[in-house]
C-alpha positions as CSV (number, residue, x, y, z in Angstrom):
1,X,-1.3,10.1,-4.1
2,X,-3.0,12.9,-2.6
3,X,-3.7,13.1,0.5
4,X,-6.9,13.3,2.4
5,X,-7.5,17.3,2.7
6,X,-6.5,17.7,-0.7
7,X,-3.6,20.0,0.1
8,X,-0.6,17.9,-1.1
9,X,0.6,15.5,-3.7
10,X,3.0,12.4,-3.2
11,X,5.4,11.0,-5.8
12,X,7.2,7.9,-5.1
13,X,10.2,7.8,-7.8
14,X,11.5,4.1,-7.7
15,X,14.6,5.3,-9.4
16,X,15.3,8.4,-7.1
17,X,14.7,6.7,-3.6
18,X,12.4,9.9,-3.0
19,X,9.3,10.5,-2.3
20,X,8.4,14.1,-4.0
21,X,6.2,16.1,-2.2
22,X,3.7,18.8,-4.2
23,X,1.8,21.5,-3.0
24,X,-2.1,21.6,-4.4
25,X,-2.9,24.5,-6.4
26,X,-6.8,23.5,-6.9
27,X,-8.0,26.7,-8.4
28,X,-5.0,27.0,-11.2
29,X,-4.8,23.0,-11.3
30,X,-1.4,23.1,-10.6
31,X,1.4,22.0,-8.6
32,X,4.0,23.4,-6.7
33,X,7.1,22.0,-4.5
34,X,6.6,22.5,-0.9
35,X,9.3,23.7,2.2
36,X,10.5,20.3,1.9
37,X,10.0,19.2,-1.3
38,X,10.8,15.3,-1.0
39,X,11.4,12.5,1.4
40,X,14.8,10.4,1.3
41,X,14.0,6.8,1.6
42,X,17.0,4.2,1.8
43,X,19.6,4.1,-1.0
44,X,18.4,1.3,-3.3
45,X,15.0,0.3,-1.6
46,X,12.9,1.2,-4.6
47,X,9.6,3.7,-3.4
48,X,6.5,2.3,-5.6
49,X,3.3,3.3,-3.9
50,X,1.9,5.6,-0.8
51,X,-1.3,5.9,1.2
52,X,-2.5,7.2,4.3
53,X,-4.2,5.7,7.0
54,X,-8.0,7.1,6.8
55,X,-7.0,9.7,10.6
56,X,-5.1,11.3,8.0
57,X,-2.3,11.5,10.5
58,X,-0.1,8.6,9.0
59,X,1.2,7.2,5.6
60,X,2.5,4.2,4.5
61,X,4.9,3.8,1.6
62,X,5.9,0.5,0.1
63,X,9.4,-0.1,-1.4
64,X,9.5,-2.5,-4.2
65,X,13.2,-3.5,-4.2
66,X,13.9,-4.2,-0.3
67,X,10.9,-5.4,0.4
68,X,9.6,-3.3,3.1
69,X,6.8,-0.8,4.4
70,X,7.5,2.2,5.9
71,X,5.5,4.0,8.3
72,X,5.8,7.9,8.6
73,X,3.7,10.9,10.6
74,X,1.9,13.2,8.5
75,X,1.5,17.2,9.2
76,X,-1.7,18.3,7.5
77,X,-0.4,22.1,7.5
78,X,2.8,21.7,5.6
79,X,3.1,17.9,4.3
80,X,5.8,17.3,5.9
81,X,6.7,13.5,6.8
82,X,8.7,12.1,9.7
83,X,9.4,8.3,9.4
84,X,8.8,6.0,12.4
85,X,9.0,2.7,11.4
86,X,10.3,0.2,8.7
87,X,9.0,-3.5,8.4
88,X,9.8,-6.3,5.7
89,X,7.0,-7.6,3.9
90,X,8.4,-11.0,4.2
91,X,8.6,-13.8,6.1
92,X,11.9,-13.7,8.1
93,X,12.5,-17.7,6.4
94,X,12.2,-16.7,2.9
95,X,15.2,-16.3,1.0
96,X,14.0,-16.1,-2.9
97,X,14.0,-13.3,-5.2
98,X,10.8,-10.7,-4.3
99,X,9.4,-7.4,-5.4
100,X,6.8,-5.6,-3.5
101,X,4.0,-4.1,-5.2
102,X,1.0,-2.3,-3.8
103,X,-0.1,-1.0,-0.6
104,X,-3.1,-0.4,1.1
105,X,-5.0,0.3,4.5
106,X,-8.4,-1.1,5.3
107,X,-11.4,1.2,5.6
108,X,-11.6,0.8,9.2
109,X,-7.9,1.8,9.9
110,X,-6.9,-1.5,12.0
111,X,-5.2,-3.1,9.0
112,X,-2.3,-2.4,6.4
113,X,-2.0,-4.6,3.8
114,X,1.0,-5.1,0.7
115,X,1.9,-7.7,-2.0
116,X,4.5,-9.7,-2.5
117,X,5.6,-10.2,-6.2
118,X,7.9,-13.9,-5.6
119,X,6.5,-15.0,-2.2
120,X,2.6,-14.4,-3.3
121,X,1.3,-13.7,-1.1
122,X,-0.5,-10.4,1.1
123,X,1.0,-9.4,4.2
124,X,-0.7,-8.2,6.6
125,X,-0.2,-5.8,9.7
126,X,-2.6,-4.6,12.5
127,X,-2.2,-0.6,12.9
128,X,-1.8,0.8,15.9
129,X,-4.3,3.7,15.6
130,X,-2.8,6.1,18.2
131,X,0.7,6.2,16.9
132,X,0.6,4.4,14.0
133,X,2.9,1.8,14.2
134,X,2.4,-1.3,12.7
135,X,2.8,-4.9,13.5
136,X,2.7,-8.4,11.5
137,X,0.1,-10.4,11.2
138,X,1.2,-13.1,8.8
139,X,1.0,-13.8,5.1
140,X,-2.2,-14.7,2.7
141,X,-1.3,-16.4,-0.5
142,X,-2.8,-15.2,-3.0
143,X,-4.2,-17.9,-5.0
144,X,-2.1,-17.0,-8.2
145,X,1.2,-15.3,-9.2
146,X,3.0,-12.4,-9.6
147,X,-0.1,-10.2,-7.4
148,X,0.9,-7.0,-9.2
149,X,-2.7,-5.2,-7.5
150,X,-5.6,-5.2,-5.2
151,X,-7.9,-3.4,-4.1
152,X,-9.9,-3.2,-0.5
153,X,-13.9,-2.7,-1.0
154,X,-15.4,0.0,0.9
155,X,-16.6,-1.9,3.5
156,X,-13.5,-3.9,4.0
157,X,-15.0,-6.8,3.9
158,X,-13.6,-8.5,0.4
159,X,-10.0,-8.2,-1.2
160,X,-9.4,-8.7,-4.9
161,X,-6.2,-9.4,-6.0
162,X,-4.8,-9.3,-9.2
163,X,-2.6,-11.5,-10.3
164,X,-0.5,-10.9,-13.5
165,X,1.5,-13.9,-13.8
166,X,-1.5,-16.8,-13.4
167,X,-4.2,-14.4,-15.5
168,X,-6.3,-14.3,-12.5
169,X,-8.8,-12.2,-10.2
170,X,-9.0,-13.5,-6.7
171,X,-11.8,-12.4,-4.3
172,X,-10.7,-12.9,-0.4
173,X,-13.2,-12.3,2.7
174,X,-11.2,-10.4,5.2
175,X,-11.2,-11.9,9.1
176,X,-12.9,-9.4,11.4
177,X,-10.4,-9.4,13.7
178,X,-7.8,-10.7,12.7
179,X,-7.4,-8.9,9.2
180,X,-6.2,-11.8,7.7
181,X,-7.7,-12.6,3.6
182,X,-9.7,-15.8,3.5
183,X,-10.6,-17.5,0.1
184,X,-13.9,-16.6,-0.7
185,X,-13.9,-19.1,-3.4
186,X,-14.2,-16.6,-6.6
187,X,-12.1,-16.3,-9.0
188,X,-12.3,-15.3,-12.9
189,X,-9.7,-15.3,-15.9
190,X,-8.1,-11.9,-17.1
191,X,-5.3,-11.6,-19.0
192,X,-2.5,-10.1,-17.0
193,X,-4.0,-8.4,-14.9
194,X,-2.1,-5.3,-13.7
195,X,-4.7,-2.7,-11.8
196,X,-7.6,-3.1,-10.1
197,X,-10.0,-0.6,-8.8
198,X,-13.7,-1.0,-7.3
199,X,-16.3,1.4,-8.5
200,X,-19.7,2.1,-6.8
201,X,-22.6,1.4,-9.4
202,X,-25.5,4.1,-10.1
């Protein structure tokens, strides 16, 4: 992930418990390890994917093997990051196997969203935009199983999830206020679906 000034490069390694962080060389197209040159996350939570909230202040990292989102506070100037909060991405009931999978914050900033691989479902968080904290909202199921992607559209209206297990696309709407996904009632077949991106058409 690179974050939003184009200055620095992020790294989760699920097998290091780091996050690696890169300095941009744009003219040489190369990269380069900064004063601190990775994050420590907790023994055995399992980093898998990063993104920053659109102030480019915060970031959000999601760990795949404890389940959890972790909130941290960016420095533009040097990359460095400072963590400030952990939250499950589960219900505090649930007591099956889970892996957490992607991560992502709504165009507007108010919302933080991340799968749950087991549970199925979408958790959602309202961001606190002036010190980026986060706090649950609840949990979306996500119409399928095994909701290895998604992706937010640029208005934030509408999320698509992919779901591997169940060979399907879901489309939600997304609640104005309170983030929460909503069955739009679409759907379509793809065979094990693993990534999903939204492109703008010319």
């Amino acid at each position: 992930m690179i974050d939003p000034a184009n200055r620095h490069a992020y790294v989760p390694g699920l097998g290091l418990d780091k996050i690696m962080i890169y300095e941009l060389d744009l003219e040489k197209g190369k990269l380069k390890q900064c004063d601190q040159p990775w994050v420590n996350t907790k023994p055995g939570s399992g980093p898998r994917h990063f993104t920053f909230h659109p102030s480019g202040r915060f970031a959000y990292l999601v760990n795949e093997l404890d389940s959890t989102v972790v909130a941290y506070a960016y420095n533009e100037r040097n990359g460095s990051l400072v963590k400030i909060q952990v939250e499950s991405t589960l219900p505090s009931d649930f007591k099956g196997e889970n892996y957490a999978a992607d991560i992502h914050v709504s165009p507007s900033g108010k919302f933080l969203y991340a799968s749950n691989r087991g549970h199925d479902s979408l958790a959602v968080f309202r961001v606190d935009e002036e010190n980026g904290f986060i706090e649950a909202v609840g949990h979306a199921y996500t119409q399928g199983r095994w909701p290895r992607n998604f992706a937010i559209d640029p208005y934030g209206t509408f999320i698509l999830v992919a779901n591997q297990y169940s060979d399907n696309i879901v489309v939600f709407r997304v609640d104005d206020e309170t983030g929460m996904p909503e069955p739009a009632g679409h759907s379509i077949k793809v065979p094990s679906p693993a990534c999903i991106r939204i492109a703008p058409l010319e």
